[in-house]
LUMSE-176116 format. One record per residue: residue number from 1; residue in three letters; x, y, z of N, C-alpha, C in turn. Coordinates in nm, 3 decimals. Layout:
% LUMSE-176116
<atom NUM; Ala; <X; Y; Z>; <X; Y; Z>; <X; Y; Z>>
...
***
This chain:
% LUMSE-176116
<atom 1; Unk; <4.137; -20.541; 25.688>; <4.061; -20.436; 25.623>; <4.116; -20.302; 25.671>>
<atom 2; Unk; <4.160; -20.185; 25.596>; <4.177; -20.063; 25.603>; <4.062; -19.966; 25.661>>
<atom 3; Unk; <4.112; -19.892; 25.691>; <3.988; -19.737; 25.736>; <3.948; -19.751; 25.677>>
<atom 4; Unk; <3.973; -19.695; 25.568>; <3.902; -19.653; 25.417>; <3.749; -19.753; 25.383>>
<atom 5; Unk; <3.804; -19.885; 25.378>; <3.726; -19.974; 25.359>; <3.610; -20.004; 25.502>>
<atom 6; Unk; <3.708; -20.013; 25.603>; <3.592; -20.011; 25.729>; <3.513; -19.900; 25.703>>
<atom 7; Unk; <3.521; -19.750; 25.682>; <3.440; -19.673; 25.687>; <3.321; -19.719; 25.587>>
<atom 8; Unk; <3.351; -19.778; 25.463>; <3.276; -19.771; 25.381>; <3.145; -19.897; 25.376>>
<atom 9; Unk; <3.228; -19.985; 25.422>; <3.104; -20.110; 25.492>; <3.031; -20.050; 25.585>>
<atom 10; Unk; <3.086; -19.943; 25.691>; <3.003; -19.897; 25.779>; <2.849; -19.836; 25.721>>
<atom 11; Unk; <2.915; -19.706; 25.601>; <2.805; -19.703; 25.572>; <2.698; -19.719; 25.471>>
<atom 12; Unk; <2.785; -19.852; 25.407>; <2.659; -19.927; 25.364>; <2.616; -20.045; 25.460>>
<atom 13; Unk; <2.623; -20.054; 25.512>; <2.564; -20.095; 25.656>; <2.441; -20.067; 25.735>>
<atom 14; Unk; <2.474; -19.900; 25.735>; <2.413; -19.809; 25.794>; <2.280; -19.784; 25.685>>
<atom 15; Unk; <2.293; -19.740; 25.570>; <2.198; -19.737; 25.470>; <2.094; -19.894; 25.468>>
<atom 16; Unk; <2.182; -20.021; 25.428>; <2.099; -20.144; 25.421>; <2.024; -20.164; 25.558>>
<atom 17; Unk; <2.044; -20.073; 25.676>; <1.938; -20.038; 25.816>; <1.846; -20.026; 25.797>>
<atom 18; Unk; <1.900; -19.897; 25.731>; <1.754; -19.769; 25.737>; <1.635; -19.821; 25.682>>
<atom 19; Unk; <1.712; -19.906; 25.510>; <1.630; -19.921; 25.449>; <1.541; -20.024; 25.466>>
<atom 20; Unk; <1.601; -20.136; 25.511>; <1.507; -20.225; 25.636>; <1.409; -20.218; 25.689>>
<atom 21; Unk; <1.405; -20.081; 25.779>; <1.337; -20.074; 25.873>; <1.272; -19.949; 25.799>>
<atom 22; Unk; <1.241; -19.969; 25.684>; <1.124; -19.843; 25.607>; <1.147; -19.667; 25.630>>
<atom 23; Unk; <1.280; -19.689; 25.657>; <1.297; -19.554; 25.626>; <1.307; -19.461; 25.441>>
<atom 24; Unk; <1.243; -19.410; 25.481>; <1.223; -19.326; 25.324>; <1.316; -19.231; 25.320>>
<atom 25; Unk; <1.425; -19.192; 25.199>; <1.498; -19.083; 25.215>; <1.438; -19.006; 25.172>>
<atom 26; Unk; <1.470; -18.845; 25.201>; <1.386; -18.730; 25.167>; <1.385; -18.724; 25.065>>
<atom 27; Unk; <1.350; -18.669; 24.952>; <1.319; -18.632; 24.826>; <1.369; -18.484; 24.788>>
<atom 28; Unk; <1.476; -18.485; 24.730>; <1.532; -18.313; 24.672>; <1.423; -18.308; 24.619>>
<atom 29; Unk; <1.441; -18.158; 24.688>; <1.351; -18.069; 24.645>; <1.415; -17.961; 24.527>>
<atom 30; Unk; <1.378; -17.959; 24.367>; <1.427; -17.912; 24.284>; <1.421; -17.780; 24.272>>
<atom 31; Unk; <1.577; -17.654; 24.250>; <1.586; -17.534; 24.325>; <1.501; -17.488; 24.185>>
<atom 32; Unk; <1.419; -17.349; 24.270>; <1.346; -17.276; 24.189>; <1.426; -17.159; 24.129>>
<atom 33; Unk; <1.385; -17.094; 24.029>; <1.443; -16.987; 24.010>; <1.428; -16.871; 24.059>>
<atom 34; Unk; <1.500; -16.818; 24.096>; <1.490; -16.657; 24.214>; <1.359; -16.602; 24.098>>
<atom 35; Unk; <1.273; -16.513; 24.171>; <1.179; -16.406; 24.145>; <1.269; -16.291; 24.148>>
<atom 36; Unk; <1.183; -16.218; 24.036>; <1.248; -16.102; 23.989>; <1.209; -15.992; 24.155>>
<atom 37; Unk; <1.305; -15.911; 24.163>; <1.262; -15.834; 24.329>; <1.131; -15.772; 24.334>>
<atom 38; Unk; <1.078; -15.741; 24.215>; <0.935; -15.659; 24.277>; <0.833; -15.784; 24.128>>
<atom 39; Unk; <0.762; -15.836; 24.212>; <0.673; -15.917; 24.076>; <0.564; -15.783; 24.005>>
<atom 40; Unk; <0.590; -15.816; 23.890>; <0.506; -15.723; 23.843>; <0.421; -15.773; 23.725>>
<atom 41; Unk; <0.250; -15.690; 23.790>; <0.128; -15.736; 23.762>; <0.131; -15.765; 23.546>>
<atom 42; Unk; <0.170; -15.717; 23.548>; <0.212; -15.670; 23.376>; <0.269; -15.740; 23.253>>
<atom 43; Unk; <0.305; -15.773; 23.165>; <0.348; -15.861; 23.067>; <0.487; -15.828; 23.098>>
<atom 44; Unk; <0.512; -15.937; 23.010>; <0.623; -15.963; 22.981>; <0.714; -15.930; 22.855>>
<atom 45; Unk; <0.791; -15.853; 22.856>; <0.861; -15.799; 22.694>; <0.980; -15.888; 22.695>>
<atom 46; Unk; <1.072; -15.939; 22.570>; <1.196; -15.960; 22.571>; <1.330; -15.920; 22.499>>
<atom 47; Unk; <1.424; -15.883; 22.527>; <1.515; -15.865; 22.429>; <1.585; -15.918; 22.443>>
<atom 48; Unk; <1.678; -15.968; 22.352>; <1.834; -16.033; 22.303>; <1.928; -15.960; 22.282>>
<atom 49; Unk; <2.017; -16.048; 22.390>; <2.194; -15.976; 22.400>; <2.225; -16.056; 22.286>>
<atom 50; Unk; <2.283; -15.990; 22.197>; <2.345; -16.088; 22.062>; <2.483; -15.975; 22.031>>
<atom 51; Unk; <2.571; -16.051; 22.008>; <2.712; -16.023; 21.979>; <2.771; -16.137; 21.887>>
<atom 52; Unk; <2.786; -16.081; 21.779>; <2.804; -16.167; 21.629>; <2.926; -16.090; 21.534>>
<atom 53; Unk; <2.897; -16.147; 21.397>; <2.992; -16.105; 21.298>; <2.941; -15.966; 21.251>>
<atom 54; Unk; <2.792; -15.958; 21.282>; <2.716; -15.844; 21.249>; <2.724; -15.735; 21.328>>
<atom 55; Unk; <2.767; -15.773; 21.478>; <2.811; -15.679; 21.585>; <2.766; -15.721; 21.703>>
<atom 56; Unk; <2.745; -15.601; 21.804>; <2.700; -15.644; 21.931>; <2.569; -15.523; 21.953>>
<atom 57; Unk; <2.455; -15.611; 21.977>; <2.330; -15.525; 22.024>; <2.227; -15.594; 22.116>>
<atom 58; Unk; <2.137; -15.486; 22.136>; <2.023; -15.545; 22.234>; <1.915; -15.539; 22.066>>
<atom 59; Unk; <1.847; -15.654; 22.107>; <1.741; -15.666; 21.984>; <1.629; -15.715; 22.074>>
<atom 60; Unk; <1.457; -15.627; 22.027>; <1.519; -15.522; 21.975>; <1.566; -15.369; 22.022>>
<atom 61; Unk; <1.618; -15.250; 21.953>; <1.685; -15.167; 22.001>; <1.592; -15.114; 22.091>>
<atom 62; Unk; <1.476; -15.097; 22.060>; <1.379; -15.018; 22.118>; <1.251; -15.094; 22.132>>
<atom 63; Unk; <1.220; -15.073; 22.287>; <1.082; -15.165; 22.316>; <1.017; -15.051; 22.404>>
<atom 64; Unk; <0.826; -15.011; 22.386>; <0.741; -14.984; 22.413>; <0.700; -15.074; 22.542>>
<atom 65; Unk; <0.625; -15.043; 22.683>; <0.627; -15.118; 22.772>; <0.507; -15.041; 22.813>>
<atom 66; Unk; <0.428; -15.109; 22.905>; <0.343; -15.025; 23.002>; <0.395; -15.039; 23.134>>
<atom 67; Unk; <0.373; -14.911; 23.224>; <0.395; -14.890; 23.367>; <0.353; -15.036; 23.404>>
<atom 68; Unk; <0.475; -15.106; 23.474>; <0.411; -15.265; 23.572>; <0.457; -15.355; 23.475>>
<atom 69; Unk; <0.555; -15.357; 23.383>; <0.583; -15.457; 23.285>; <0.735; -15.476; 23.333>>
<atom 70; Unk; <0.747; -15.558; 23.262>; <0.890; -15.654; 23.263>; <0.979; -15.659; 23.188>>
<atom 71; Unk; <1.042; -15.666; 23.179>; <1.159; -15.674; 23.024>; <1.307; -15.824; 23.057>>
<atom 72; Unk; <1.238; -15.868; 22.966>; <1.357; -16.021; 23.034>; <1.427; -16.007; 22.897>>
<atom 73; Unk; <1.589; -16.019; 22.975>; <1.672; -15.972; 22.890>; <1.765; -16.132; 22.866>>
<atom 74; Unk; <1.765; -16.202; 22.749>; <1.843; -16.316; 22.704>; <1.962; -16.299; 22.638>>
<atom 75; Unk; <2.099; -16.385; 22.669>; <2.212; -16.370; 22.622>; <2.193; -16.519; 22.513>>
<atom 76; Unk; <2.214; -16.402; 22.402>; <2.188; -16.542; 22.265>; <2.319; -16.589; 22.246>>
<atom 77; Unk; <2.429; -16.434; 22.220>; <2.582; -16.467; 22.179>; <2.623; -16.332; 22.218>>
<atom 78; Unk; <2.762; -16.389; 22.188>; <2.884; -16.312; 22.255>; <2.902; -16.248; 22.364>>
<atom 79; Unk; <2.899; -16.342; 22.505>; <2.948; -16.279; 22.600>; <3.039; -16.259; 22.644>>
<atom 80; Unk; <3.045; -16.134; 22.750>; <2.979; -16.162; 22.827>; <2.879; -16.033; 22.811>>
<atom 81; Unk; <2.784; -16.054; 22.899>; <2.696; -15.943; 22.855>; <2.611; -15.859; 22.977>>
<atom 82; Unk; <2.541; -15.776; 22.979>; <2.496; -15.721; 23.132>; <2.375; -15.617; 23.094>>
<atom 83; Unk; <2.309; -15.559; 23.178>; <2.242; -15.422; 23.169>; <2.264; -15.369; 23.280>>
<atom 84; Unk; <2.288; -15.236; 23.212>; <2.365; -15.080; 23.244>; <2.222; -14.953; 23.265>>
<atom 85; Unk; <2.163; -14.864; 23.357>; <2.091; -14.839; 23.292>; <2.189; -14.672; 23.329>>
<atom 86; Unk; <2.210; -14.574; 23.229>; <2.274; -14.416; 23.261>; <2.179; -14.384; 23.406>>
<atom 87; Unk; <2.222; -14.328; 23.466>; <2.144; -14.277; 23.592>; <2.051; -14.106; 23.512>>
<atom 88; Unk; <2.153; -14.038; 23.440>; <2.111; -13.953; 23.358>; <2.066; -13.936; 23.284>>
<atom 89; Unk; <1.974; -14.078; 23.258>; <1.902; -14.081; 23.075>; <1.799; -14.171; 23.157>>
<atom 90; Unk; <1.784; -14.151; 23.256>; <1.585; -14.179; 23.322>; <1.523; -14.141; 23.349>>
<atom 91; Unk; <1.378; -14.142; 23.374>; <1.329; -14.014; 23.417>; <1.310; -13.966; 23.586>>
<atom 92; Unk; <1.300; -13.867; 23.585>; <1.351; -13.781; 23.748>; <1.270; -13.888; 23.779>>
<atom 93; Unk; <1.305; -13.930; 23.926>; <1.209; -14.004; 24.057>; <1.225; -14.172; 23.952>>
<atom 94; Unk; <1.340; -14.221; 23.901>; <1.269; -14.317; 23.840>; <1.393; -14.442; 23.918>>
<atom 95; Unk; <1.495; -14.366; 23.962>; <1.573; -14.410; 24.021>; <1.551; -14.581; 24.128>>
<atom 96; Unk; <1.528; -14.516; 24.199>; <1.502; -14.609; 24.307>; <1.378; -14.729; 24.243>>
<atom 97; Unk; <1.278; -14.689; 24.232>; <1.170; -14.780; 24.181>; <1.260; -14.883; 24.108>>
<atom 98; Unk; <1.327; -14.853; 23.947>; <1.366; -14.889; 23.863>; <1.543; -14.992; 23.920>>
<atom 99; Unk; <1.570; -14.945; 24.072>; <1.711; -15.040; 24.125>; <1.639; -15.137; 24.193>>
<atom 100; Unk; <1.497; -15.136; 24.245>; <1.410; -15.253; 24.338>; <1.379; -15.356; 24.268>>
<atom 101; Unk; <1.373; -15.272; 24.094>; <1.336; -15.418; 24.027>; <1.471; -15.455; 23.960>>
<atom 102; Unk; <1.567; -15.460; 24.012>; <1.683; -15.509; 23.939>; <1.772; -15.583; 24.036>>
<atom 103; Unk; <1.695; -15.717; 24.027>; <1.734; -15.836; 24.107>; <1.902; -15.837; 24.121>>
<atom 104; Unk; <1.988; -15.882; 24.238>; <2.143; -15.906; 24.236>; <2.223; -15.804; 24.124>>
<atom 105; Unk; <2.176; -15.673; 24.177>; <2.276; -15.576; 24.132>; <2.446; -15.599; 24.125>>
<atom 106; Unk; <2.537; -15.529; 24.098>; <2.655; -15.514; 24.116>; <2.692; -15.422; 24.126>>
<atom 107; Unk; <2.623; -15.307; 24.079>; <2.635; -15.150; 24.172>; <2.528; -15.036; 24.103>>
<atom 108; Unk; <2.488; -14.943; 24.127>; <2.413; -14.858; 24.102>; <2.302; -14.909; 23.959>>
<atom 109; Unk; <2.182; -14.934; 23.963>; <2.166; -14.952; 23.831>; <2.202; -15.064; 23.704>>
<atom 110; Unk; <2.291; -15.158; 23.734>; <2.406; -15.222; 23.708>; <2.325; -15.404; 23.715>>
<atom 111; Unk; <2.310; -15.451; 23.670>; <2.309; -15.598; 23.663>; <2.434; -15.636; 23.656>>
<atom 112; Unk; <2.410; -15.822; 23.671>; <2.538; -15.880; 23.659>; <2.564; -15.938; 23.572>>
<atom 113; Unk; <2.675; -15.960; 23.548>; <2.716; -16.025; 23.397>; <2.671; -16.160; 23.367>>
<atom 114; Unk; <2.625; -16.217; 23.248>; <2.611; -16.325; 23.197>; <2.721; -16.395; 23.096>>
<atom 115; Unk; <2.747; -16.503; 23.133>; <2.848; -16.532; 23.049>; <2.792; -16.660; 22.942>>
<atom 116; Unk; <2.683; -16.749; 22.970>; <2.584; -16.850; 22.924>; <2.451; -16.821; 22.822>>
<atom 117; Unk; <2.544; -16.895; 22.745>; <2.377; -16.898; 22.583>; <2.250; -16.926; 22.655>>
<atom 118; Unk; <2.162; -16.838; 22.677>; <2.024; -16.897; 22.760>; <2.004; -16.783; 22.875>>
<atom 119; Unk; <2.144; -16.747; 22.914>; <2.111; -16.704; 23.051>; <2.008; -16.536; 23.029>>
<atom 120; Unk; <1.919; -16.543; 23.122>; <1.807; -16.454; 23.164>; <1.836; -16.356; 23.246>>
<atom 121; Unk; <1.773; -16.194; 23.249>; <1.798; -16.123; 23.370>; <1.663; -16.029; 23.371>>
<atom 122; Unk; <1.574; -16.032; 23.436>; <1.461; -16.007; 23.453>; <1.426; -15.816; 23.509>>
<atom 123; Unk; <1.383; -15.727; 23.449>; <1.411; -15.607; 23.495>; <1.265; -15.589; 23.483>>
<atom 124; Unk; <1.219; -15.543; 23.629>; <1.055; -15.486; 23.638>; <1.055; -15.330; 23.658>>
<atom 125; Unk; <0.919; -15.271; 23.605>; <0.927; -15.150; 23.605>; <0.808; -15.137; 23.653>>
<atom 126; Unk; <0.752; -15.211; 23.788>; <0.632; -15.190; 23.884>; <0.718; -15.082; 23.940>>
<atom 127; Unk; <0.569; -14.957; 23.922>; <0.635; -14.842; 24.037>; <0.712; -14.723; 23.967>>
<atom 128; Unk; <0.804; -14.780; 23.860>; <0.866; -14.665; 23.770>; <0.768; -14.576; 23.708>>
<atom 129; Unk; <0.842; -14.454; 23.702>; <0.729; -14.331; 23.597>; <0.766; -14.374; 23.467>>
<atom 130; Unk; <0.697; -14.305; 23.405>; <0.656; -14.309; 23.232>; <0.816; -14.245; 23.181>>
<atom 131; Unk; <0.847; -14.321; 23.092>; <0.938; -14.218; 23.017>; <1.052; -14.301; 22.975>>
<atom 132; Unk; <1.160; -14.255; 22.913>; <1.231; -14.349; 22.841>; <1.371; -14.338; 22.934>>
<atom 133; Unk; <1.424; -14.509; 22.908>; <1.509; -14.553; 23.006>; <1.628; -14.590; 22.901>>
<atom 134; Unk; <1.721; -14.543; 22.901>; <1.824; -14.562; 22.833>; <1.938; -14.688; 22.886>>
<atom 135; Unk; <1.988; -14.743; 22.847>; <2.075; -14.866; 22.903>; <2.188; -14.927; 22.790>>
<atom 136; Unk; <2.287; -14.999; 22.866>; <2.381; -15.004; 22.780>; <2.441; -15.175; 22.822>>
<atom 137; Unk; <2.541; -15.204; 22.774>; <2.663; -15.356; 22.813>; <2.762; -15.262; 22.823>>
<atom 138; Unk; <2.793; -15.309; 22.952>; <2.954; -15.275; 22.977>; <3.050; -15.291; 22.898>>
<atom 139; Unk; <3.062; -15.424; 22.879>; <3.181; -15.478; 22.770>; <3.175; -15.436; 22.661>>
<atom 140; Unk; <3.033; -15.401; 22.599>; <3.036; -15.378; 22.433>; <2.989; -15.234; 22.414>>
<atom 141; Unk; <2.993; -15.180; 22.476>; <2.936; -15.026; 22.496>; <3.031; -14.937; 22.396>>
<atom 142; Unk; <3.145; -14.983; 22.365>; <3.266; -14.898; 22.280>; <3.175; -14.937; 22.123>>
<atom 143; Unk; <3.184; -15.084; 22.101>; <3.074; -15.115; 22.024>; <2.963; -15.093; 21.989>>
<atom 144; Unk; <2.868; -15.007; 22.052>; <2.815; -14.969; 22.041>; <2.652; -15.007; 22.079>>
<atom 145; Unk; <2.697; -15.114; 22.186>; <2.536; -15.198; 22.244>; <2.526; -15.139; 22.338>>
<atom 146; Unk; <2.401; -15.019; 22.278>; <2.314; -14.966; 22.345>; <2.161; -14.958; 22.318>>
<atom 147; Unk; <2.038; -14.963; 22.423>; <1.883; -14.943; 22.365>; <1.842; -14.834; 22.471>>
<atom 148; Unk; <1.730; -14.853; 22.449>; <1.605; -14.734; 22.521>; <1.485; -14.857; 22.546>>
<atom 149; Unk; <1.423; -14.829; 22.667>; <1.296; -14.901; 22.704>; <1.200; -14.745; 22.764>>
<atom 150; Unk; <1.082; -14.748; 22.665>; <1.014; -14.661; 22.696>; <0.898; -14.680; 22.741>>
<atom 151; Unk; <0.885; -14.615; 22.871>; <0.764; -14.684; 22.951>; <0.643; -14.566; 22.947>>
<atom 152; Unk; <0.549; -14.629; 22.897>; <0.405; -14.530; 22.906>; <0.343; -14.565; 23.016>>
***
Protein backbone atom coordinates (compact mmCIF):
# COMPACT_ATOMS: atom_id res chain seq x y z
CA UNK A 1 0.00 0.00 0.00
CA UNK A 2 1.22 3.59 -0.92
CA UNK A 3 1.09 6.91 1.30
CA UNK A 4 -1.52 8.09 -0.56
CA UNK A 5 -3.63 5.13 0.17
CA UNK A 6 -2.28 4.61 3.85
CA UNK A 7 -3.26 8.14 4.51
CA UNK A 8 -6.60 7.58 3.27
CA UNK A 9 -7.61 4.30 5.25
CA UNK A 10 -6.22 6.29 8.07
CA UNK A 11 -8.80 8.58 7.79
CA UNK A 12 -11.54 6.67 7.19
CA UNK A 13 -10.56 4.87 10.03
CA UNK A 14 -10.43 7.74 12.04
CA UNK A 15 -14.05 8.93 10.99
CA UNK A 16 -15.64 5.03 11.29
CA UNK A 17 -14.14 5.93 15.33
CA UNK A 18 -15.69 8.85 15.92
CA UNK A 19 -18.69 7.70 14.56
CA UNK A 20 -18.79 4.66 16.80
CA UNK A 21 -18.33 6.14 19.70
CA UNK A 22 -21.36 8.86 19.06
CA UNK A 23 -19.56 11.54 18.06
CA UNK A 24 -21.79 14.11 16.25
CA UNK A 25 -20.11 16.33 13.61
CA UNK A 26 -20.81 19.98 13.96
CA UNK A 27 -23.40 21.29 11.81
CA UNK A 28 -22.40 24.37 9.24
CA UNK A 29 -23.61 26.99 10.20
CA UNK A 30 -25.19 28.75 6.97
CA UNK A 31 -23.25 32.32 6.22
CA UNK A 32 -25.59 35.22 6.75
CA UNK A 33 -25.66 38.14 4.74
CA UNK A 34 -23.56 41.20 5.95
CA UNK A 35 -26.01 44.06 7.46
CA UNK A 36 -26.11 47.13 5.81
CA UNK A 37 -23.46 49.49 8.27
CA UNK A 38 -26.02 51.60 10.01
CA UNK A 39 -29.62 49.47 10.22
CA UNK A 40 -32.14 51.75 9.54
CA UNK A 41 -35.52 52.06 11.40
CA UNK A 42 -37.31 52.95 7.92
CA UNK A 43 -38.54 51.16 4.71
CA UNK A 44 -37.17 49.94 2.26
CA UNK A 45 -37.03 51.55 -1.47
CA UNK A 46 -35.53 49.72 -4.58
CA UNK A 47 -33.93 50.46 -7.75
CA UNK A 48 -32.58 48.57 -10.78
CA UNK A 49 -29.18 48.69 -12.40
CA UNK A 50 -30.38 47.70 -15.94
CA UNK A 51 -28.09 48.04 -18.98
CA UNK A 52 -29.86 46.79 -22.22
CA UNK A 53 -30.52 47.48 -25.95
CA UNK A 54 -32.57 50.40 -24.53
CA UNK A 55 -29.46 51.67 -22.61
CA UNK A 56 -28.01 51.84 -19.28
CA UNK A 57 -30.02 53.32 -16.16
CA UNK A 58 -30.98 53.27 -12.57
CA UNK A 59 -34.88 52.55 -12.60
CA UNK A 60 -36.42 54.21 -11.23
CA UNK A 61 -34.55 57.55 -12.14
CA UNK A 62 -35.89 59.24 -9.26
CA UNK A 63 -37.02 57.92 -5.81
CA UNK A 64 -38.71 59.98 -2.85
CA UNK A 65 -37.40 58.48 0.62
CA UNK A 66 -37.92 59.51 4.20
CA UNK A 67 -34.99 60.50 6.62
CA UNK A 68 -34.02 56.60 8.09
CA UNK A 69 -34.84 54.76 4.80
CA UNK A 70 -32.94 52.51 2.64
CA UNK A 71 -32.50 52.23 -0.93
CA UNK A 72 -31.39 48.58 -2.13
CA UNK A 73 -29.91 48.86 -5.28
CA UNK A 74 -30.27 45.43 -7.79
CA UNK A 75 -28.12 44.59 -10.82
CA UNK A 76 -30.84 43.19 -13.35
CA UNK A 77 -28.34 43.61 -16.59
CA UNK A 78 -25.38 44.78 -17.99
CA UNK A 79 -22.62 44.76 -15.81
CA UNK A 80 -20.76 45.71 -14.30
CA UNK A 81 -22.42 48.15 -12.25
CA UNK A 82 -21.83 50.33 -8.86
CA UNK A 83 -23.12 53.52 -6.93
CA UNK A 84 -21.27 56.73 -7.19
CA UNK A 85 -22.70 59.36 -5.05
CA UNK A 86 -20.99 63.39 -6.50
CA UNK A 87 -19.64 64.64 -3.15
CA UNK A 88 -20.98 68.07 -4.73
CA UNK A 89 -24.55 67.24 -5.49
CA UNK A 90 -25.45 66.39 -1.54
CA UNK A 91 -26.54 68.20 0.84
CA UNK A 92 -23.92 70.23 3.18
CA UNK A 93 -23.27 67.92 6.46
CA UNK A 94 -24.63 64.93 4.45
CA UNK A 95 -21.30 63.55 3.83
CA UNK A 96 -20.23 61.42 6.47
CA UNK A 97 -23.75 60.16 7.69
CA UNK A 98 -24.49 59.13 4.01
CA UNK A 99 -20.40 57.08 3.75
CA UNK A 100 -21.55 55.10 7.34
CA UNK A 101 -24.34 53.78 5.48
CA UNK A 102 -22.42 52.61 2.55
CA UNK A 103 -21.37 49.17 3.50
CA UNK A 104 -17.55 47.97 1.81
CA UNK A 105 -16.81 51.19 0.13
CA UNK A 106 -13.99 51.43 -2.47
CA UNK A 107 -13.31 55.02 -1.93
CA UNK A 108 -15.05 58.20 -1.02
CA UNK A 109 -18.78 57.73 -1.45
CA UNK A 110 -18.13 54.91 -3.94
CA UNK A 111 -19.63 51.31 -3.62
CA UNK A 112 -18.30 48.28 -5.14
CA UNK A 113 -18.86 46.88 -8.28
CA UNK A 114 -21.33 44.17 -9.09
CA UNK A 115 -20.78 42.00 -11.75
CA UNK A 116 -23.97 39.21 -10.95
CA UNK A 117 -27.80 39.22 -12.17
CA UNK A 118 -29.31 39.44 -8.52
CA UNK A 119 -26.51 41.04 -6.90
CA UNK A 120 -27.74 43.73 -4.07
CA UNK A 121 -26.04 46.85 -2.46
CA UNK A 122 -27.88 48.28 0.36
CA UNK A 123 -27.47 52.26 0.98
CA UNK A 124 -29.05 53.71 4.38
CA UNK A 125 -29.79 57.20 4.96
CA UNK A 126 -30.24 56.87 8.99
CA UNK A 127 -28.78 60.20 10.12
CA UNK A 128 -28.56 61.94 6.57
CA UNK A 129 -30.28 65.52 6.14
CA UNK A 130 -33.16 66.11 3.86
CA UNK A 131 -32.33 66.89 0.38
CA UNK A 132 -31.44 65.44 -2.86
CA UNK A 133 -28.56 63.01 -3.42
CA UNK A 134 -27.32 62.74 -6.78
CA UNK A 135 -25.37 59.41 -7.88
CA UNK A 136 -24.06 57.83 -10.80
CA UNK A 137 -22.19 54.03 -12.39
CA UNK A 138 -18.84 54.42 -13.05
CA UNK A 139 -18.74 52.34 -16.09
CA UNK A 140 -21.88 53.75 -17.70
CA UNK A 141 -21.77 57.28 -16.59
CA UNK A 142 -20.53 58.40 -20.38
CA UNK A 143 -23.92 56.64 -21.05
CA UNK A 144 -25.56 58.34 -19.24
CA UNK A 145 -26.63 56.19 -15.86
CA UNK A 146 -27.33 58.63 -13.66
CA UNK A 147 -30.41 59.28 -10.69
CA UNK A 148 -31.21 61.51 -7.70
CA UNK A 149 -32.55 60.01 -4.29
CA UNK A 150 -34.41 62.69 -2.52
CA UNK A 151 -34.66 62.51 1.04
CA UNK A 152 -37.45 64.43 3.05
Amino acid sequence: MDGTHTALWSAFAAAALLLATGFDAPTPVPHAPTPPATSAPGKTVDVQMIGDATGYRFSPATVTIQRGDQVRFTLVSGPPHNVVFWADSIPKGAAAPLAKGMPKTVDKLTGPFFLKQGDTYVVSFAGAPAGRYRYYCTPHLALGMAATIVVK
